[in-house]
C-alpha positions in Angstrom: -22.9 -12.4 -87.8 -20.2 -11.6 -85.3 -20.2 -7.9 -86.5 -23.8 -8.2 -85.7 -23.0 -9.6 -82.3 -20.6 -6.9 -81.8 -22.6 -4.0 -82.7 -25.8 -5.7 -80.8 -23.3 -5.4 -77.4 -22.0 -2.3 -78.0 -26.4 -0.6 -78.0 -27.0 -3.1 -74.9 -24.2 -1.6 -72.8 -24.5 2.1 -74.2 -28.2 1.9 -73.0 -27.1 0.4 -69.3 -24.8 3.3 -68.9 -27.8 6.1 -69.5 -29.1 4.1 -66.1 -26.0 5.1 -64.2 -26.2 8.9 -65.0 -26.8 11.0 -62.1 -29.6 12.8 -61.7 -29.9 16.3 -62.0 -29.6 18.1 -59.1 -33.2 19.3 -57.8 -34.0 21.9 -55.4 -35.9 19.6 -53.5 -34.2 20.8 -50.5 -35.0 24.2 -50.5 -38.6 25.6 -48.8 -41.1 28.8 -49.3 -41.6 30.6 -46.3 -44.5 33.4 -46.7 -44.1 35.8 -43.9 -46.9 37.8 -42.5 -45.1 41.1 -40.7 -48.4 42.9 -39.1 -47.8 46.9 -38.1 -48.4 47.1 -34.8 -51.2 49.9 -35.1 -50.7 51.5 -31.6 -47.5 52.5 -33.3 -47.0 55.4 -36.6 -45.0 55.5 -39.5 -42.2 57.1 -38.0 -41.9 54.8 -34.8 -42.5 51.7 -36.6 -39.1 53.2 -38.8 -37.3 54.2 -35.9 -37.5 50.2 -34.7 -36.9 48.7 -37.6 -33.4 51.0 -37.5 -33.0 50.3 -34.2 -32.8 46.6 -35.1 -30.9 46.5 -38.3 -34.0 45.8 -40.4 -32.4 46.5 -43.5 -29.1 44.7 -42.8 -30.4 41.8 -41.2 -33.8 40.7 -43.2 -33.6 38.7 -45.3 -30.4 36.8 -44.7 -28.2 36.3 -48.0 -29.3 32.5 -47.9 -32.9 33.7 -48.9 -34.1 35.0 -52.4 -36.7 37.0 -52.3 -40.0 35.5 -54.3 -42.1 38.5 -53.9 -42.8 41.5 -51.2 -45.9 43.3 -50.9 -47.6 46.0 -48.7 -51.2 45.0 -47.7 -52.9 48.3 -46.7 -53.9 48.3 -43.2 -51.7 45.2 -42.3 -48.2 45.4 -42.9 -46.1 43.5 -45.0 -46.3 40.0 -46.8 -42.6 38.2 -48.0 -42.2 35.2 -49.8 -38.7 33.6 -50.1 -37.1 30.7 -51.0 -34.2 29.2 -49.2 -32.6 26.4 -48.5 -33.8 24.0 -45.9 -30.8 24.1 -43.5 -31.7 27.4 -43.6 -34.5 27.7 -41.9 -33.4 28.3 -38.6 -31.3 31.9 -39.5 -34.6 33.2 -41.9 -36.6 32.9 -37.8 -33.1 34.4 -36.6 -32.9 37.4 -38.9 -36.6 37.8 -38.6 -36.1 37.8 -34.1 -33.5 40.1 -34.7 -34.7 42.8 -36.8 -38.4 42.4 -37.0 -39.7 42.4 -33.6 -40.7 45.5 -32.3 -42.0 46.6 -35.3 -44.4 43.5 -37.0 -46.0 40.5 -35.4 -45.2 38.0 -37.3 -46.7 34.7 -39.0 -45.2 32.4 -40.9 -46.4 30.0 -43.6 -45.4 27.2 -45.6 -45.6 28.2 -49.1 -45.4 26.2 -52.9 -46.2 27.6 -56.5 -49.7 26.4 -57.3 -49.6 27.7 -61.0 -47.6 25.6 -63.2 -49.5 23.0 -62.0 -53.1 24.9 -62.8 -51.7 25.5 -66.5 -50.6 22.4 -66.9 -54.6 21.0 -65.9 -55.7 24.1 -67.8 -53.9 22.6 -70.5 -54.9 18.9 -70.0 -58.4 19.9 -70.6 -56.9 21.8 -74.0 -56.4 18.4 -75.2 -58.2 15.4 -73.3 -57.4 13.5 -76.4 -53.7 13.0 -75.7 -54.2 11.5 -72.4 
């Protein structure tokens, strides 16, 4: 019986400590920024590159604190970038995007999030509307 007792404390206070684990660290603090840089159509090819190295496009955008999601040429508009960065952040992404962008794009900028995992996971849901 006191083994019992023993053994019985032992599993009570191993299961209290999983409580006290920290939890994993998120990156709940970190943002998506999509950036709409428009060509300024009054403006060619060549000028438009003659700005942007002017300004220290390639140097200064994006700043090392972002990671590049994705980066696209929309024909007729300009460019679209999507990064992720941390949320202290925010403030040198519009800095490096002043400093080497401007003169060359109009810009716009949008919060962004990743819709798709949670479409497959509904996608999925309706898979299986018997496990719910």
């Amino acid at each position: 019986m006191k083994a019992l007792l023993i053994t019985l404390s032992f599993l009570f206070f191993a299961v209290l400590s999983f409580g006290q684990t920290p939890e994993p660290k998120t990156e709940s603090d970190s943002l998506m920024i999509t950036i709409f840089m428009k060509h300024h159509q009054d403006k060619n090819i060549e000028e438009l590159k003659e700005i942007r190295n002017k300004n220290g496009f390639l140097e200064h955008f994006p700043p090392p604190s972002a990671k590049v999601v994705n980066w696209y040429v929309l024909m007729g508009i300009g460019q679209v970038v999507t990064v992720k960065i941390p949320a202290s952040e925010l403030r040198n992404l519009n800095i490096a995007v002043e400093k080497s962008v401007w003169g060359a794009f109009s810009t716009e900028f949008y919060p962004t999030y990743d819709l798709h995992p949670h479409i497959l996971e509904e996608k999925n849901k309706l898979k299986s509307p018997d496990e719910e």
